[in-house]
C-alpha positions as CSV (number, residue, x, y, z in Angstrom):
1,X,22.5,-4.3,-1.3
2,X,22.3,-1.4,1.1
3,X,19.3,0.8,0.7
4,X,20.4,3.5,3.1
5,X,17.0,3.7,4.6
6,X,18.6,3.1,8.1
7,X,17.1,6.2,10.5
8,X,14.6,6.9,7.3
9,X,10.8,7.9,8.6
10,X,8.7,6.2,6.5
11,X,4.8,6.6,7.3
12,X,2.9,3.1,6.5
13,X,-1.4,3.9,6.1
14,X,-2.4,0.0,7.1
15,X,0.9,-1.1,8.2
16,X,-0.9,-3.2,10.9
17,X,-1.6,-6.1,8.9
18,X,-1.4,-8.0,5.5
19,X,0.7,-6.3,3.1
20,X,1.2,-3.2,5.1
21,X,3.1,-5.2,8.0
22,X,4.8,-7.0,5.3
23,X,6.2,-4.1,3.9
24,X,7.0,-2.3,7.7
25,X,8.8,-5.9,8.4
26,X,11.2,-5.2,5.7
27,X,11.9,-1.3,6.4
28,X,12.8,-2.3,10.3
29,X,15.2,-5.1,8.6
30,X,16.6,-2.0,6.2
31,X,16.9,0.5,9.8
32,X,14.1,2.7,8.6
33,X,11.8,3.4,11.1
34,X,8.0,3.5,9.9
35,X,5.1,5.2,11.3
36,X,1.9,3.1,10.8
37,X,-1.5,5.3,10.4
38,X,-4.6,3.6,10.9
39,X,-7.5,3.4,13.2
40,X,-7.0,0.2,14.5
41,X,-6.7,0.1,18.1
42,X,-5.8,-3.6,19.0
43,X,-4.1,-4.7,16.0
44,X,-1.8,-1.7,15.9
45,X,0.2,-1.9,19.1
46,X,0.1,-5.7,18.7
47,X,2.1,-5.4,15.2
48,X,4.4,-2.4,17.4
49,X,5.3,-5.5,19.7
50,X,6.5,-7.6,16.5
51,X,8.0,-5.3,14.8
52,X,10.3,-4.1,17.7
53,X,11.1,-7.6,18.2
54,X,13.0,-7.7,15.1
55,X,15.5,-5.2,16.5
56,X,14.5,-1.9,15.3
57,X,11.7,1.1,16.0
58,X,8.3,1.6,14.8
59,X,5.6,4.2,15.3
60,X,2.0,5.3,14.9
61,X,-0.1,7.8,14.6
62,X,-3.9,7.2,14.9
63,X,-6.3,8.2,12.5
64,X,-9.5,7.0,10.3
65,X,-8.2,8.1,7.1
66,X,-11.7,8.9,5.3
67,X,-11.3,11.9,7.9
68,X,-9.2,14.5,6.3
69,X,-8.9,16.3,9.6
70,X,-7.4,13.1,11.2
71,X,-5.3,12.4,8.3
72,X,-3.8,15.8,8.8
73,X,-3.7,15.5,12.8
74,X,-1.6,12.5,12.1
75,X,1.1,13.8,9.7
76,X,1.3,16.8,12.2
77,X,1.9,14.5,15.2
78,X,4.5,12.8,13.1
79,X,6.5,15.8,12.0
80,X,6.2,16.5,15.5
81,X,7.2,13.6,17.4
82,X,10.7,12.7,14.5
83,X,11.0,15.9,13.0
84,X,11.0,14.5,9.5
85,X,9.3,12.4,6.7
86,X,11.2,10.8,4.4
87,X,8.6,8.5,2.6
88,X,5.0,7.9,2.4
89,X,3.4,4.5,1.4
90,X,-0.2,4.6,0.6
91,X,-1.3,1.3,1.5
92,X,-4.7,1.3,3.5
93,X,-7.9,0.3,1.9
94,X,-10.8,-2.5,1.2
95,X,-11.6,-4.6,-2.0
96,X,-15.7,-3.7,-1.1
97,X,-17.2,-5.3,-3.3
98,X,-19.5,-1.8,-4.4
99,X,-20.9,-3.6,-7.7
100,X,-22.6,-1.6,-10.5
101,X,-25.9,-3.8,-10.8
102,X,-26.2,-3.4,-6.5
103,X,-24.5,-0.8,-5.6
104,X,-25.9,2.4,-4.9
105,X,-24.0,5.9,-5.0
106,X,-23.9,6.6,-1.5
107,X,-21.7,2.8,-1.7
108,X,-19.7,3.6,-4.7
109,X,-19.3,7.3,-3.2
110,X,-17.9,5.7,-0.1
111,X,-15.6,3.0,-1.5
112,X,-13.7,5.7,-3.3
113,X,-13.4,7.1,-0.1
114,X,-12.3,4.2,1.7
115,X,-9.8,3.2,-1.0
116,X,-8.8,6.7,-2.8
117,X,-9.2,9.9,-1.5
118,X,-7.1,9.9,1.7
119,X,-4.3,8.6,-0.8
120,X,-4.3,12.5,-2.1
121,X,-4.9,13.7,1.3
122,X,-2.3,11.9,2.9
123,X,0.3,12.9,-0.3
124,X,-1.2,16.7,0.3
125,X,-0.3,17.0,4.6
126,X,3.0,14.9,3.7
127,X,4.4,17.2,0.5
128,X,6.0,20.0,2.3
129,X,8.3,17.6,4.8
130,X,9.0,15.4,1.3
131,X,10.0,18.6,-0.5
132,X,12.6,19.3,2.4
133,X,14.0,15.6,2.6
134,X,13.4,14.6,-1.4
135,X,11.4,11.6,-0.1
136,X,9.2,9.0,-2.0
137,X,6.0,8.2,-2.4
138,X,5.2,4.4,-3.0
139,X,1.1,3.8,-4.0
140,X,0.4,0.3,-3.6
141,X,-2.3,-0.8,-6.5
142,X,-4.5,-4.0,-7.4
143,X,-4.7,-5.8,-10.8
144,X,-8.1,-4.7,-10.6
145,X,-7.9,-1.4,-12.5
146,X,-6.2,-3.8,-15.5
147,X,-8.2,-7.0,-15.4
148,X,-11.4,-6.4,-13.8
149,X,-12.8,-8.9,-11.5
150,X,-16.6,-8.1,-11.2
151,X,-18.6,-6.8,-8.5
152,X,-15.9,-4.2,-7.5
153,X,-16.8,-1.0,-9.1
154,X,-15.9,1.1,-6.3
155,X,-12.5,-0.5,-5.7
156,X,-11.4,-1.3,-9.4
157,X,-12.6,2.6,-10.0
158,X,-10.2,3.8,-6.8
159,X,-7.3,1.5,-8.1
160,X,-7.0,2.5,-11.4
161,X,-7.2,6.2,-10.0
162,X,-4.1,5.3,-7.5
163,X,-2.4,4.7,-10.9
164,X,-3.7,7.9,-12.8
165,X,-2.6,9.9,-9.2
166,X,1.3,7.7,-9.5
167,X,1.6,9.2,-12.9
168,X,-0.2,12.7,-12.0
169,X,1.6,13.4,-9.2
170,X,5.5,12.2,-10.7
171,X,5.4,14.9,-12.9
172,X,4.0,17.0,-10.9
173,X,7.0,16.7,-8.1
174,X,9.4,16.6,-10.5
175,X,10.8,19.9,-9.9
176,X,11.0,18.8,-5.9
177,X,13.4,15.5,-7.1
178,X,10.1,13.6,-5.3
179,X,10.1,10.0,-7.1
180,X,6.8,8.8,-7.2
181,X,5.6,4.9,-8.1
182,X,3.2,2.4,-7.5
183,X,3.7,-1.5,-7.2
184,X,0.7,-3.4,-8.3
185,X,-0.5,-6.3,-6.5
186,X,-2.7,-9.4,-7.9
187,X,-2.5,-12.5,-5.5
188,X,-1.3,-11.9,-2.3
189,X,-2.5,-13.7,1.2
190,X,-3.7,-11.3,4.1
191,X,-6.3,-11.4,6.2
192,X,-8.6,-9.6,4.0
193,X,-7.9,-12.5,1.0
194,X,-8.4,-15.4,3.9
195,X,-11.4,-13.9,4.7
196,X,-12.6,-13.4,1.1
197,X,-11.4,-17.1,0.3
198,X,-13.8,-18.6,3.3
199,X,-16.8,-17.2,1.8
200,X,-16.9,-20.0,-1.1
201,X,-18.1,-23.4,0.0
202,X,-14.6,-25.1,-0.7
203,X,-12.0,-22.5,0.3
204,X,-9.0,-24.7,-0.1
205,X,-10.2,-26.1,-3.9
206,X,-10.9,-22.1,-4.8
207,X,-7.0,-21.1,-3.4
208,X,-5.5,-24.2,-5.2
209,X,-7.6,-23.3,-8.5
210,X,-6.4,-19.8,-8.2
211,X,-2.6,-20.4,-7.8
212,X,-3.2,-22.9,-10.7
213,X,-3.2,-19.2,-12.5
214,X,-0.4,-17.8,-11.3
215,X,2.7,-18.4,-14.2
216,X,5.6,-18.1,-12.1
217,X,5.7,-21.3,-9.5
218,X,1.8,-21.4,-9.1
219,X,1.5,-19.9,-5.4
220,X,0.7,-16.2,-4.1
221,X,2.6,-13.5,-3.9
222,X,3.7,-13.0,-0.3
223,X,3.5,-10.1,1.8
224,X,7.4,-9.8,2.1
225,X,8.1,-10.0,-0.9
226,X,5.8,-6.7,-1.6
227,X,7.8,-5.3,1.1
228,X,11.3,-6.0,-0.7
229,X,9.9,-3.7,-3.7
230,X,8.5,-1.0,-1.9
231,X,11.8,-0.4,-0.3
232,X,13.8,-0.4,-3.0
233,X,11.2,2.1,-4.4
234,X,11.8,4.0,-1.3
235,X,15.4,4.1,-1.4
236,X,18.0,6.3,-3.5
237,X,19.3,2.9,-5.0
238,X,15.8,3.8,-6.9
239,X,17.4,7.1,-7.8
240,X,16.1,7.4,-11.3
241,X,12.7,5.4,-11.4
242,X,9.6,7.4,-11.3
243,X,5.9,7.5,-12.4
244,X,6.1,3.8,-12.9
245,X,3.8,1.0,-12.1
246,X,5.6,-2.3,-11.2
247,X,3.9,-5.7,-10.7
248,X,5.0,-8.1,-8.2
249,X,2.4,-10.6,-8.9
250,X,4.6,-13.6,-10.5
251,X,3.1,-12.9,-14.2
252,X,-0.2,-12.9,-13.2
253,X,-1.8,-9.9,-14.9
254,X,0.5,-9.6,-17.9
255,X,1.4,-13.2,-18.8
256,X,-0.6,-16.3,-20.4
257,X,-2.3,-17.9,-17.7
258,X,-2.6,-21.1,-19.7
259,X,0.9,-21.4,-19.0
């Protein structure tokens, strides 16, 4: 299928790494061209190298996105340097670990910081360029704001506004022909869940004993295949889908996990 993204500027928050590269891999493959904004410094220009190498053009615009000022110093540059936005996936954030028994509220405060507001702020600086190109807006969310997993206030509070904001925010642009969804992710291997997975005293039992869980053919969710939804999302073969909130988790949240 042809999803006419080819030339399409796409901006990426955390498109560096994990699930964010995953989905950047697959919008070079389409001929989109994203923009990755982050503050990252090494790995940025490292994933620029890899991405190019797959035949296509990526770009970036610097900023640490609990700044609003940087957040809007970045959209600018972008408009700037292509002229255009035709999509924005809100990606970038951090599964904290704020928990309500040892948090406290300068923690919490900043988590939804760190994983929320420069979702809005980022939607804000990028609404007039989407209302001239009738772009999309793709929020990427964790199972966290439907199951729960403990010890995550801050980022389970933050995901399950990302979904409020997806439904807020499509009826919102409606009149603008903006198409707004989220795709909700559960197990999925990046950095961040390697480096979460190492702090148990058997890493490799805990990983098997969690894709144990997962219904459809007990493994994780791959970055890539994260990537193949959001672009759809992105793309007018999407035309009609809005406000919705898709899982690409193999059956993980909604299905019996004694399956």
């Amino acid at each position: 299928m042809d999803l006419k993204l080819k030339g399409k500027i796409i901006i990426v928050t955390g498109g560096s790494k994990g699930i964010g590269y995953g989905i950047c891999e697959r919008l070079i493959l389409e001929g989109a061209i994203p923009v990755i904004i982050g503050r990252n410094k090494e790995t940025i220009p490292k994933a620029l190298k890899e991405l190019e190498k797959l035949g296509g053009k990526a770009g970036v615009a610097y900023a640490e996105l609990t700044d609003p000022d940087q957040c809007k110093l970045a959209v600018d540059k972008i408009i700037q340097d292509y002229g255009t936005i035709d999509g924005l996936v809100n990606n970038a954030g951090i599964n904290d670990s704020i928990s309500l028994s040892e948090g406290s509220f300068e923690e919490f405060t900043q988590s939804i910081h760190r994983n929320l507001t420069h979702y809005y702020m980022m939607a804000h600086y990028c609404l007039p360029a989407l209302k001239k190109s009738k772009g999309a807006i793709v929020n990427i969310g964790s199972k966290t704001s439907f199951t729960g997993q403990g010890g995550t206030s801050g980022y389970a509070a933050a995901n399950g506004g990302r979904n409020a904001l997806t439904r807020e925010w499509a009826v919102e642009l409606l009149p603008f022909a903006i198409r707004v969804n989220a795709v909700i992710v559960a197990e999925c291997y990046t950095p961040l869940y390697e480096k979460w997975i190492k702090t148990f005293p058997d890493p490799k039992e805990k990983l098997q004993q969690i894709e144990a869980k997962i219904p459809l053919e007990k493994r994780m969710t791959t970055a890539e295949e994260i990537g193949n939804t959001v672009a759809f999302l992105l793309s007018k073969q999407s035309s009609h889908t809005t406000g919705q909130l898709i899982f690409v988790d193999g059956g993980y949240t909604h299905l019996d996990r004694s399956l």
